[in-house]
C-alpha positions in Angstrom: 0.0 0.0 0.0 3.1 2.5 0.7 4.6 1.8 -2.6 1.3 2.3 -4.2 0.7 5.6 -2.6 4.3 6.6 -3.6 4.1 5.8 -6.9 1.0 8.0 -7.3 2.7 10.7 -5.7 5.6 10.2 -8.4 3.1 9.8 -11.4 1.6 13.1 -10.1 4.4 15.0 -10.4 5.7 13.7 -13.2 2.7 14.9 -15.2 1.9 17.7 -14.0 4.1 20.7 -15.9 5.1 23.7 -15.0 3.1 26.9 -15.9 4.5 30.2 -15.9 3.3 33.7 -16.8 3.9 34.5 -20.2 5.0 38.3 -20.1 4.9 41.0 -22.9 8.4 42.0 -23.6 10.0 44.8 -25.8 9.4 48.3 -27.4 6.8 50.4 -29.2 7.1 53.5 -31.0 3.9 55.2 -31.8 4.2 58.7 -33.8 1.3 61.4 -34.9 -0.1 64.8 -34.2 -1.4 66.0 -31.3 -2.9 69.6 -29.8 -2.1 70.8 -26.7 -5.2 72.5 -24.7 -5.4 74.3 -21.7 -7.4 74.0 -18.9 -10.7 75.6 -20.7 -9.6 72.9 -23.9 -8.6 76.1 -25.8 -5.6 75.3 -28.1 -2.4 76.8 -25.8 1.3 76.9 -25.5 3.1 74.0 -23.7 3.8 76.8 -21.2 -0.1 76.9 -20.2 -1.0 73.2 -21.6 -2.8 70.8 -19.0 -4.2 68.7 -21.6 -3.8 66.7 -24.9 -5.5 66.2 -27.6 -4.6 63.3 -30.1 -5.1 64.5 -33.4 -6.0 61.1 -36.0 -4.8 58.5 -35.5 -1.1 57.5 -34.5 1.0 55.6 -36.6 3.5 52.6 -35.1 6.9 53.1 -36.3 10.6 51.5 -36.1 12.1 50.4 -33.7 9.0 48.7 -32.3 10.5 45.4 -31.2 9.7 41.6 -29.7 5.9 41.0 -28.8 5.0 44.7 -30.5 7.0 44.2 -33.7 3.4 42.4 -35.2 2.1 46.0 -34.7 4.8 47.6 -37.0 2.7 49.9 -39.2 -0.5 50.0 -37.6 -2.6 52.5 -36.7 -2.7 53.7 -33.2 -5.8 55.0 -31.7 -5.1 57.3 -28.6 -7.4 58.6 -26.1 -6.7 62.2 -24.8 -6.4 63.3 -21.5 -5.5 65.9 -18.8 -2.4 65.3 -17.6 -2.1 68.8 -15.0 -4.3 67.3 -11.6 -4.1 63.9 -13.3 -7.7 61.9 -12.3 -6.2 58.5 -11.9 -6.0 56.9 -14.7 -6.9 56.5 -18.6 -7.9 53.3 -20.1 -6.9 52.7 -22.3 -4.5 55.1 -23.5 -3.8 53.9 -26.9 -4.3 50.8 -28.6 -3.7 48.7 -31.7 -5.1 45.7 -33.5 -3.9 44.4 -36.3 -5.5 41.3 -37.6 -6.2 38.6 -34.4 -3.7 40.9 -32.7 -4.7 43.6 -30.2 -1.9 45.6 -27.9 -3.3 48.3 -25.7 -1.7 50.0 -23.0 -3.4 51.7 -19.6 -1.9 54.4 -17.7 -1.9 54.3 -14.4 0.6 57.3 -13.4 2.1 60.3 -14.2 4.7 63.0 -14.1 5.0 65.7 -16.4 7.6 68.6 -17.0 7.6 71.5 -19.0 10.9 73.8 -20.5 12.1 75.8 -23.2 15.8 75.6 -24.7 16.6 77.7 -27.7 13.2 79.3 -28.1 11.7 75.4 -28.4 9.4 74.5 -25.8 9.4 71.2 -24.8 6.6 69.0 -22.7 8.0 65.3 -21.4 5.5 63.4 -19.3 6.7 59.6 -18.0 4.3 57.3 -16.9 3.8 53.8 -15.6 0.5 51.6 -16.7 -0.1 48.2 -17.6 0.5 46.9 -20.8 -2.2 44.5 -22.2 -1.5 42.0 -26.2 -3.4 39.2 -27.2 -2.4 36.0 -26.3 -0.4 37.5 -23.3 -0.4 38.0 -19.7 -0.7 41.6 -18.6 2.5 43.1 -17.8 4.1 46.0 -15.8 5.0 48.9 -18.0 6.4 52.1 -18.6 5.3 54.9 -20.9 7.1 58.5 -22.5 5.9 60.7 -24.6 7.4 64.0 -25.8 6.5 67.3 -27.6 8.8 69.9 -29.1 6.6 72.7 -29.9 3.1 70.1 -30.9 5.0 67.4 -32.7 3.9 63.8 -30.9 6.9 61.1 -30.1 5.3 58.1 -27.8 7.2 55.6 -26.5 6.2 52.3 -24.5 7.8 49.9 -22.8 6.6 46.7 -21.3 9.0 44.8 -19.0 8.8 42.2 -16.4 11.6 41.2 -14.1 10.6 37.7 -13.9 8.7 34.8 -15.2 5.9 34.1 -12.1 4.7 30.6 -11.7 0.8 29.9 -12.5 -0.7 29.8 -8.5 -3.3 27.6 -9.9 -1.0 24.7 -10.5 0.7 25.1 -6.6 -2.3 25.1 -5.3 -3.4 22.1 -6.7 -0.1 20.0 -5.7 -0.7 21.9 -1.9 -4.1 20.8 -1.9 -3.2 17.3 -3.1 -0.8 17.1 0.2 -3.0 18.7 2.5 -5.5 15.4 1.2 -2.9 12.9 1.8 -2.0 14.3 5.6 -5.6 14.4 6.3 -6.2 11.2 4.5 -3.5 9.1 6.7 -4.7 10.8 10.2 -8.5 9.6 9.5 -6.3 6.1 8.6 -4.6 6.3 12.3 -7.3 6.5 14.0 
């Protein structure tokens, strides 16, 4: 009966695989037009800019890199958004499908800043979100974007430190234990 019990235990775990997390990696560019608007949505300066509107559509461009490098050429939709007394967060902020593919990306937070060098004003806001593709497990990310007197540059980055095992399948072996200990005391007694 202890053999039998053991080699179940083995046959178990020999079966049962491993499941991990299966992270977005890499790089997208995304490039377009966008208005700035103050806080009345008025057209403004970057000086007196608190908000942004996306003009069209964005356009994915090189380098866009590993998991994003399907989205080479697409077209980016971007939602617009006030960025002075930021509300929390913007969902999403720009997305792309092409075919079966979608990547998206939310932003979660923000920080912005605002200067001028050789009579070109510049607005750089950085942000951290949560990067979402097809196929994919949502992934920690980071997201740029830049304007030199209204021109658009975007940049996201998704990244993960490390692979994270599925909790479904240790919970299933620590259940399966958990059965066998109280299985063997109801056996004792």
């Amino acid at each position: 009966m202890k053999s039998l019990k053991t080699l179940t235990v083995a046959a178990l775990f020999a079966v049962s695989g491993s499941a991990f997390a299966v992270p977005i990696t890499g790089t997208i560019n995304i490039t377009g037009t966008n208005q700035l608007l103050d806080g009345m949505g008025s057209p403004s300066t970057v000086a007196a800019s608190k908000k942004i509107d996306f003009i069209g559509p964005g356009t994915v461009v090189a380098p866009s890199d590993s998991d994003f490098a399907g989205a080479l050429g697409g077209t980016a939709t971007m939602t617009d958004f006030t960025f002075d007394v930021f509300a929390g967060s913007v969902t999403p902020l720009w997305s792309v499908t092409v075919g079966p593919t979608t990547w998206s990306f939310d932003l979660t937070a923000l920080q912005f800043s605002k200067f001028t060098v050789a009579s070109n004003d510049f607005l750089v806001i950085s942000g951290k979100g949560i990067a979402h593709m097809t196929g994919k497990d949502d992934t920690n990310a980071e997201w740029s974007y830049s304007t030199q007197n209204g021109t658009l540059s975007v940049k996201s980055t998704s990244y993960s430190s490390t692979t994270v095992p599925a909790p479904g399948l240790l919970a299933l072996v620590g259940l399966g234990l958990v059965g066998m200990g109280v299985a063997r005391r109801f056996k004792k007694a």
